[in-house]
ROTOR-627407 format. One record per atom (N, C-alpha, C, O): x, y, z. Coordinates in steps of 0.001 Angstrom, whole numbers, plus 500000, padded with zeros to 6 digits. Example, Ala and Ser with C-alpha at 12.3 -4.5 7.8 and 13.67 -1.06 7.14 Angstrom:
BEGIN
513190494310507800512300495500507800513200496700507800514236496681508465512850497750507080513670498940507140512900500030507870513409501138508039
END
This chain:
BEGIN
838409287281951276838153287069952697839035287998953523840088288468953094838484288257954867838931289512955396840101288377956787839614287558957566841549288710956681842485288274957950841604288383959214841854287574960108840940288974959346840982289426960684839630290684960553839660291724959895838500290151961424837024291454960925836282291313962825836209290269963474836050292051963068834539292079964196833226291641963721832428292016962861833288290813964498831584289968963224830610289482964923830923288412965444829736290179965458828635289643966112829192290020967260829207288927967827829716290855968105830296290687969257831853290001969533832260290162970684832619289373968747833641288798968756834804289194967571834477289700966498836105288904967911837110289228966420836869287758965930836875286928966839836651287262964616836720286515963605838313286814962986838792287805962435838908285427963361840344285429962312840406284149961628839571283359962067841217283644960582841563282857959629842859282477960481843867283183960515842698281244961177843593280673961675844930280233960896844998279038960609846105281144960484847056280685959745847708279655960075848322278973959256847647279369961546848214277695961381848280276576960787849185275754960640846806276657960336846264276093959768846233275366958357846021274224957949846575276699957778846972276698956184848550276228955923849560276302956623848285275702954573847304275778953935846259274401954012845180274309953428846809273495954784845876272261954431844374272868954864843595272953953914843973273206955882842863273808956523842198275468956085843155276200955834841389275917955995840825277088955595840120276842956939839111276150957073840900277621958112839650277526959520839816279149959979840843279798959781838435279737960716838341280482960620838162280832962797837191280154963131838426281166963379838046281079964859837617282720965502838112283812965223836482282355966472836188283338967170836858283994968561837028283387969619836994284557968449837821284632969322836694286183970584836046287112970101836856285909972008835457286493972635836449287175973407836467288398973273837390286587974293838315287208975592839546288030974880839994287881973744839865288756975695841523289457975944842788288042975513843708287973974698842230287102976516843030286244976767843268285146975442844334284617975127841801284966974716842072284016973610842789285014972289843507284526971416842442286394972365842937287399970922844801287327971712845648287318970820845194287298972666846797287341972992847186286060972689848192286080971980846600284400973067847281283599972735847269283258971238848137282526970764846085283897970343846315283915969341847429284595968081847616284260966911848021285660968918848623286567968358850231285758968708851056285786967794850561285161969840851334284933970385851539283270969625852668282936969265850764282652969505850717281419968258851177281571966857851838280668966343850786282964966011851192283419965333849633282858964279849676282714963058848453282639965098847239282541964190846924283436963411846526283179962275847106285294964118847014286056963336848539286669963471849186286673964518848956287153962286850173287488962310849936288653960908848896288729960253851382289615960651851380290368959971851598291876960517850728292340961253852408292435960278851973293809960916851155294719960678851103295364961725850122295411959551848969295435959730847621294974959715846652295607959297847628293790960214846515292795960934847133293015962057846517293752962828848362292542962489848733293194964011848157293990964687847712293774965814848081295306963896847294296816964463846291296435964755845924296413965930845649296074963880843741296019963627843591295099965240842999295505966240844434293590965053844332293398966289844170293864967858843415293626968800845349294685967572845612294845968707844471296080968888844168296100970081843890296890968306842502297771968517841753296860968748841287296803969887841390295878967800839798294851968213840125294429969689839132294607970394840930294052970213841580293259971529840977294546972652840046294328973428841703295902972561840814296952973419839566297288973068839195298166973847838647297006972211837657296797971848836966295685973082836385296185974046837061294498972982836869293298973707837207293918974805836257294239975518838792294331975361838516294565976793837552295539977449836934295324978491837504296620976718836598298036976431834870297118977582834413297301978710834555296299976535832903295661976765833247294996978182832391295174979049834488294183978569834752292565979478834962293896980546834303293373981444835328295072981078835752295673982218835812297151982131836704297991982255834514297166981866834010298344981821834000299138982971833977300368982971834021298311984085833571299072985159834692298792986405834542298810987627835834298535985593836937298186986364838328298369986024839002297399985678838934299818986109840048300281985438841107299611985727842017299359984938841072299432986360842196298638986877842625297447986099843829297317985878841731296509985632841604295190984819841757295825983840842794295440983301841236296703983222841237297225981941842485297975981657842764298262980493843076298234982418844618298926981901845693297552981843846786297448981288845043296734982510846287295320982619845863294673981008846621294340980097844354294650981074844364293719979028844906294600978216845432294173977188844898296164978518845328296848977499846797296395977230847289295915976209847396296708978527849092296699978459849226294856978071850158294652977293848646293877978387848874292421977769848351292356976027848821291605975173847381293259975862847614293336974300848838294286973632849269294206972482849074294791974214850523295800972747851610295068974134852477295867974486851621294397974511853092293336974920853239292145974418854309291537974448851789291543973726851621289881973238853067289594972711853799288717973169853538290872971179854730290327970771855591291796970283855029292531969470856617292079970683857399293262971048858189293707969879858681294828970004858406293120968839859202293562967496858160294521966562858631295619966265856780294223966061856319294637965244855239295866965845854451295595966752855303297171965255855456298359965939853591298554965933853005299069966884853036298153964968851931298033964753850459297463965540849268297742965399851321296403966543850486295573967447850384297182968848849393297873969082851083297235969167851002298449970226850362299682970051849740300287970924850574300109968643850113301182968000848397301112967791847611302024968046848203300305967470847002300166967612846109300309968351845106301016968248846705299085969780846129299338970439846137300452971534845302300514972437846944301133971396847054302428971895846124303375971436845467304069972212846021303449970023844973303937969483843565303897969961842667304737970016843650302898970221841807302855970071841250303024971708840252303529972220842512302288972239842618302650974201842455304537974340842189304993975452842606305331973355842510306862973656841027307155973236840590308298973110840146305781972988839130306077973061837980306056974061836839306511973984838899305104975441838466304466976476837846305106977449837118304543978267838086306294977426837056307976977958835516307178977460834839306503978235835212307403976189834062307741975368833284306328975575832084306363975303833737305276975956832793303822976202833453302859975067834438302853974328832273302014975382833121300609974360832607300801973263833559300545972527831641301116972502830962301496971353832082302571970315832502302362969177832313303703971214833998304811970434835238303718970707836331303985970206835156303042971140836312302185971018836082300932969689836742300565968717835313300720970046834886299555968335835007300225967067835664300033966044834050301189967513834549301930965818835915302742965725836267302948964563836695303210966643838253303506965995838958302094965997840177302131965831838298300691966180839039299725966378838800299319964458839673299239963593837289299134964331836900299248963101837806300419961548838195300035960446837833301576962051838184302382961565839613302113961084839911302384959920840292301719961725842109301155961625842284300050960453843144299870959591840709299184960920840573298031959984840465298391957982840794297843956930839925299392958361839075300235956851840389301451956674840255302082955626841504301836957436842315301876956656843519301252956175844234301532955213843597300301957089844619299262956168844231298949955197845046298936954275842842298553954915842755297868953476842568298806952291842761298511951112842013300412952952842533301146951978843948301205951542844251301295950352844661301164952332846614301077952076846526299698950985846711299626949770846258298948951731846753297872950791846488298177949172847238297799948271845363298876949012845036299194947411845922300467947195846157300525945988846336301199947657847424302323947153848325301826946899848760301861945748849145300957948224850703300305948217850423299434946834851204299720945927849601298587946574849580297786945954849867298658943841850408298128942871849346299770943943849574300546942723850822301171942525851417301114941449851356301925943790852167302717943619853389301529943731854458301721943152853202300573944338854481299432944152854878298690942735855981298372942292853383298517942129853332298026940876853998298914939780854598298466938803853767300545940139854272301302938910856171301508939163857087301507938341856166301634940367857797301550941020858330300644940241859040300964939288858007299188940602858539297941939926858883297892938349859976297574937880857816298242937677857810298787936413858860299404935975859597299036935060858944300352936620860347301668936368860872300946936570860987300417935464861694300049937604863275299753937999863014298606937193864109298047937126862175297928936533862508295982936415861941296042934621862023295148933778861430297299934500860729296852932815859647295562932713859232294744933534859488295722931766858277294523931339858550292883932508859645292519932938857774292484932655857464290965933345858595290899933809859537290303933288858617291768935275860207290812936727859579289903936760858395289689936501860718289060937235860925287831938448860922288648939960861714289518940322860073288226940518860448288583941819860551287695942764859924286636942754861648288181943997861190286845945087860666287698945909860648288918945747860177287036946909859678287459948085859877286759949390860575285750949282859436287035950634859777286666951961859067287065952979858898288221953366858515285765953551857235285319954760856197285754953385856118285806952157855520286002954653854026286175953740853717287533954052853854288031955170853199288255952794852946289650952863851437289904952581850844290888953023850765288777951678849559289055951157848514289397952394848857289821953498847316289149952010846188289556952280846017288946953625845318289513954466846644287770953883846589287326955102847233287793955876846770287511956981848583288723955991849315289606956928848523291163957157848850292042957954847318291168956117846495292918956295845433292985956178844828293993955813844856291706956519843225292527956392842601291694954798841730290824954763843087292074954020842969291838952700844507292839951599845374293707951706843944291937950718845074292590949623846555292672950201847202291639950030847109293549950754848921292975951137849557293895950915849223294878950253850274293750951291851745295036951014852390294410949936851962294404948782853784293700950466854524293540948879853710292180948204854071291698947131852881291790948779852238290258947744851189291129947443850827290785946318850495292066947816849731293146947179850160293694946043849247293843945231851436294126945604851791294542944569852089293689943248851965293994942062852581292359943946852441290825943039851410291000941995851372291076940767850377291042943248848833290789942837848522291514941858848056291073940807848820293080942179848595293817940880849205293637939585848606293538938514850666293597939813851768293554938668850585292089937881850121292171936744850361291018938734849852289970937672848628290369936929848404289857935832847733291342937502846433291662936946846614292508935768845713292541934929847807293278935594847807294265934770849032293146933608849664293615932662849065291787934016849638291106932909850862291683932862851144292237931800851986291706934083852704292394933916853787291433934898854276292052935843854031290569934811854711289413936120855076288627935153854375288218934228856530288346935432857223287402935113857582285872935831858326285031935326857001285766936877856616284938937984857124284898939500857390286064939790857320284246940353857567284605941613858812283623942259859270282633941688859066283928943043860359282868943726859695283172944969859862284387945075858703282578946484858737282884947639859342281522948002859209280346947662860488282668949346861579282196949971860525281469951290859763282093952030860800279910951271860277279080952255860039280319953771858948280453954327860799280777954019860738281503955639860830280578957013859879279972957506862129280604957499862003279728958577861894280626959845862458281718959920861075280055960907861267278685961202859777278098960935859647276876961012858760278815960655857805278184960466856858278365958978855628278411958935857866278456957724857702278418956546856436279074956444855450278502955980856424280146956821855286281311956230855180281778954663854188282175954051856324281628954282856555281686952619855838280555952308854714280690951825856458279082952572856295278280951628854569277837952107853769277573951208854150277799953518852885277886953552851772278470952964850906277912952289851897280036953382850620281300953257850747281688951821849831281708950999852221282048951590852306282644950404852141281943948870851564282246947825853086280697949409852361279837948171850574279790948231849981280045947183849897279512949283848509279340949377848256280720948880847677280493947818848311281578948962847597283071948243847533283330946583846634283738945848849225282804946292849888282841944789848881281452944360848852281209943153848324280830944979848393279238943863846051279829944071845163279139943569845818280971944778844439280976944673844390282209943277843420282362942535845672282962943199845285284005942370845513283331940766845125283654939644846489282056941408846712281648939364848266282565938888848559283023937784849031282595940149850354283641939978851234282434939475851138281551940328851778282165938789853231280811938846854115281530939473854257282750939394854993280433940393855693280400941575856310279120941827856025277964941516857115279592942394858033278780943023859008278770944417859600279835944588859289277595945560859553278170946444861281277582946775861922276603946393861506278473947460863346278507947615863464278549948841862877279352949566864432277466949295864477277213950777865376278855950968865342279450949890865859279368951673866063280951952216867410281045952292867899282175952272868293279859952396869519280172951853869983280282950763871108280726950534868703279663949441869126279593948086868341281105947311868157281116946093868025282045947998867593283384947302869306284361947127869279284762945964870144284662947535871403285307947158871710284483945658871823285141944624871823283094945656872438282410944776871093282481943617871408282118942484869874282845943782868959282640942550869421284032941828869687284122940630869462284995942681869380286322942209871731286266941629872114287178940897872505285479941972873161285704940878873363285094939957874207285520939169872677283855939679872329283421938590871577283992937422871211283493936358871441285381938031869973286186936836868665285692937240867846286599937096868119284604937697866627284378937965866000284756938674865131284008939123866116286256939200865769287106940077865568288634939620866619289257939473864480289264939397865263290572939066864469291906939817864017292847939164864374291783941578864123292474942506863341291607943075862638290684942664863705292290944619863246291537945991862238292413946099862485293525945634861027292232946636860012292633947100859410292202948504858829291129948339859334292582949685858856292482950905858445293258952000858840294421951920857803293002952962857221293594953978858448294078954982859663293926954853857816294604955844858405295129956963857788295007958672856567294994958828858456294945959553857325294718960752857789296164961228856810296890961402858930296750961471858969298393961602859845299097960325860606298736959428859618299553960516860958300938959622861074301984960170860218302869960172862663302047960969862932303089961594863419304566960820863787304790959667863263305325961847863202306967961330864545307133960384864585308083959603865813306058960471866979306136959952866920305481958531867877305450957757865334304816958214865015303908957166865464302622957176865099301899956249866307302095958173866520300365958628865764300051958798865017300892959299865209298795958626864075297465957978863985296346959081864823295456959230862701296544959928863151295382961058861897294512960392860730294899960318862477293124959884861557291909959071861744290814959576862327290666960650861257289839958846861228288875958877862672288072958994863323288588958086863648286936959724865114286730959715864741286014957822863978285315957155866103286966957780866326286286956597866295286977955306866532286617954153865809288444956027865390289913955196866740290111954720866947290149953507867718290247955590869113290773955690869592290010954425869632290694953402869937288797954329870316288129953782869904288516952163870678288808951252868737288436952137868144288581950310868495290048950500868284290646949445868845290659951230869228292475950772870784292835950494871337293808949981871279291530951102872957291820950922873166290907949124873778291338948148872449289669949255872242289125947923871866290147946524872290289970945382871147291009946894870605291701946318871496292725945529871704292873944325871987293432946746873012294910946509874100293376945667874236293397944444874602292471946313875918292034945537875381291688943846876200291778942932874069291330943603873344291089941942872833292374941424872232292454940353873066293325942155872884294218941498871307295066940962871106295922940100870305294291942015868749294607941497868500295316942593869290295557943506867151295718942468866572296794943311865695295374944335865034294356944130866488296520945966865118295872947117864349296897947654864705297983948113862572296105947461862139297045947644860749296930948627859642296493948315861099297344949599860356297453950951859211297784951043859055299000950931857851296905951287856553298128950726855471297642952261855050296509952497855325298456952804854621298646954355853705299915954534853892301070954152852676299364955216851867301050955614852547301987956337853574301942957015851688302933956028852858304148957144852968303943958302853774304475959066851509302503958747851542302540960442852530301833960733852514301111961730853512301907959961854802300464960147855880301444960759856539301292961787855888302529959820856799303497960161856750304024961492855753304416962097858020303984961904858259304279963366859042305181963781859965304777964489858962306748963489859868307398963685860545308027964736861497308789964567859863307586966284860064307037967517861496306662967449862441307361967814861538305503966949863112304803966852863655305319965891863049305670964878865315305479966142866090306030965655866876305115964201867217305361963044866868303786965310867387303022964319867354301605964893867105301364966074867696300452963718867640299374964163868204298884965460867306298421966163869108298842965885870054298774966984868824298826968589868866297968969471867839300040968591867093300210969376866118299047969155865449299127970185865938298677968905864406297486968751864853296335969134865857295678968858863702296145970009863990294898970639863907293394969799862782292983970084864329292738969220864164291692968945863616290509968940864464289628969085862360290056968816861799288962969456862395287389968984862322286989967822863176286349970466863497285461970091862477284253970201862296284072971405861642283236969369860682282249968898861234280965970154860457280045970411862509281037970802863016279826971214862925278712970354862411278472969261863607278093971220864064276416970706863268275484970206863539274729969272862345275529970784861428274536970282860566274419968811860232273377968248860392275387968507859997275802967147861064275079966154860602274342965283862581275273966257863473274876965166863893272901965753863528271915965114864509272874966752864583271685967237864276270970968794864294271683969797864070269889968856863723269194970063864876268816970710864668268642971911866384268560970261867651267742970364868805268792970730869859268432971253868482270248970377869754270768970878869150272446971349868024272788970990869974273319972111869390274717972014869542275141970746870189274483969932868734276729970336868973276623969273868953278902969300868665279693970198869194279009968533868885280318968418867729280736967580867681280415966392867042281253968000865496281785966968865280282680967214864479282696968149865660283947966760865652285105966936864313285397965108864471284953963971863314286180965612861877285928964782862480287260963294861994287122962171863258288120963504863672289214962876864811289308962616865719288618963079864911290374961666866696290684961412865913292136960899864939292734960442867660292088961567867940294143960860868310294724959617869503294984959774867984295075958483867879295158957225869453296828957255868686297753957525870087297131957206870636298623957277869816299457955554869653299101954387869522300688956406868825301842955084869528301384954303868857300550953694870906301421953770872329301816952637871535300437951723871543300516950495870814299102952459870776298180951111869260298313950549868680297667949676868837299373951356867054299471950573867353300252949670868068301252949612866499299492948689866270300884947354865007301589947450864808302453946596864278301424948166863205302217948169861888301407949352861764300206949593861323302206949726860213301792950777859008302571950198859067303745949833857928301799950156856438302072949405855381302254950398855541301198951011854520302776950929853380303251951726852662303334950600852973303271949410851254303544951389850421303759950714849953305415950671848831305810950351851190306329951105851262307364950547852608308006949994852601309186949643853387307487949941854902308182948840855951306587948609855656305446948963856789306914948133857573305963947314858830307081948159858983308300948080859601305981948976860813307034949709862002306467948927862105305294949285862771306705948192863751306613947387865072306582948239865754307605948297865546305169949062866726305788950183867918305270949216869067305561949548867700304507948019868735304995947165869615306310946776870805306541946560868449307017946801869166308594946211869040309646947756868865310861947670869156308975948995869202309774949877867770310096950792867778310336951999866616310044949971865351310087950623865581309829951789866339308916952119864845310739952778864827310438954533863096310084954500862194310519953783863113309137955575861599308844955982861274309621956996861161309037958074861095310715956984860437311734957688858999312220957313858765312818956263858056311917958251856346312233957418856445313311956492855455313670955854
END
């Protein structure tokens, strides 16, 4: 099933709120319902982000056609819905440089974005699998963090994309996904993806991944990214930081696997990116709280970042420069 497709005049998404108890799927027609959806976190992921945020100028493209003015305000309320992940803007920037040519050249570069993420996802997903191989030998343990699969891209996934493969080629030693707070995207989506493919797994509340991996029951981190700056720092999911300092102290390889549309070589480095904070209410009702949705990963603890066109080695110095 496709995250996120244009089906009849409308974007069709797989309401992740939902899951896993629910498999619901919603239409979504306005500017206004594709932003509160994005902003709910119904569709989430950073490339489903993109795709979004093109289908969204798509929709506005048809709703104000004949009124620039409206139409530069949905544009700029779609790549503002949510400000950390580089992909939602990018997109729709993209497909808005089609807004000359009518709403029809705008659907299909909105379309077009869609058909290459999911090509990525089948590259990342090989070239991550043979990476893993090299650094981990026969059947890793891996953990992972939030949800990377098919539901963060369209189909297939970045680092739960490579899961996927490593298990097809009988080559997985099983999984550890880290719960993800504040709204357990691990222990939700990701278990729901791992428990449809038949992966064994298991889930670890997010302070207990440093301590799995020095016990030995870990042997490389595998996860997504929402940017990666030009300096190769890792802006993810909170909690990224943490399994990467766990990591470097056990001694295994972390290894970062995102489309190139993640890459942001715009920014210099983590420090520049804005941070998106979830507020209070999400974690508790009884006190303020801090919810900051990301953390800053530094290059020095990645061992490597995977696209679905090169394997950047920032172990041995590799720069992420196209």
């Amino acid at each position: 099933m496709r995250t996120i497709d244009w089906v009849d005049g409308a974007v069709e998404i797989i309401d992740q709120t939902a899951l896993p108890g629910e498999l619901r799927v919603l239409r979504l027609h306005t500017v206004g319902e594709l932003v509160a959806a994005i902003q709910s976190l119904a569709v989430r992921g950073a490339p489903a982000l993109g795709v979004a945020g093109a289908f969204g100028v798509a929709l506005a493209a048809r709703a104000h056609a004949d009124d620039p003015g409206a139409l530069r305000t949905a544009v700029q309320r779609i790549e503002t819905a949510r400000p950390t992940a580089v992909n939602l803007a990018r997109g729709a920037r993209r497909a808005a440089l089609l807004l000359p040519s009518g709403p029809d050249a705008v659907l299909a570069e909105a379309c077009a974005i869609r058909d290459e993420e999911i090509a990525a996802s089948d590259s990342m997903a090989a070239r991550g699998a043979d990476l893993v191989a090299e650094l981990c030998g026969d059947r890793p343990r891996l953990l992972t963090h939030c949800n990377t699969g098919g539901l963060c891209a369209v189909v297939g996934g970045t680092a739960l994309g490579v899961v996927g493969e490593l298990h097809r080629r009988g080559n997985l030693g099983g999984v550890v996904a880290s719960e993800t707070r504040p709204l357990l995207q691990g222990a939700r989506l990701t278990t729901w993806e791992l428990s449809r493919w038949g992966v064994e797994h298991r889930v670890a509340v997010d302070s207990a991944g440093p301590f799995l991996m020095a016990r030995r029951e870990v042997d490389a981190v595998i996860l997504g990214a929402d940017r990666i700056c030009a300096n190769g720092d890792v802006i993810n999911k909170i909690g990224t930081y943490s399994h990467a300092l766990g990591a470097r102290r056990a001694g295994i390889p972390f290894i970062v696997v995102a489309p190139e549309s993640t890459v942001d070589l715009s920014t210099g480095g983590g420090a520049e990116v804005e941070i998106e904070d979830r507020g209070s209410a999400e974690v508790t009702q009884w006190a303020e709280a801090v919810n900051p949705a990301f953390d800053i990963t530094p290059f020095d603890l990645v061992t490597a970042v995977v696209t679905e066109r090169r394997v950047v080695r920032l172990d041995r110095g590799d720069q992420m420069k196209s």
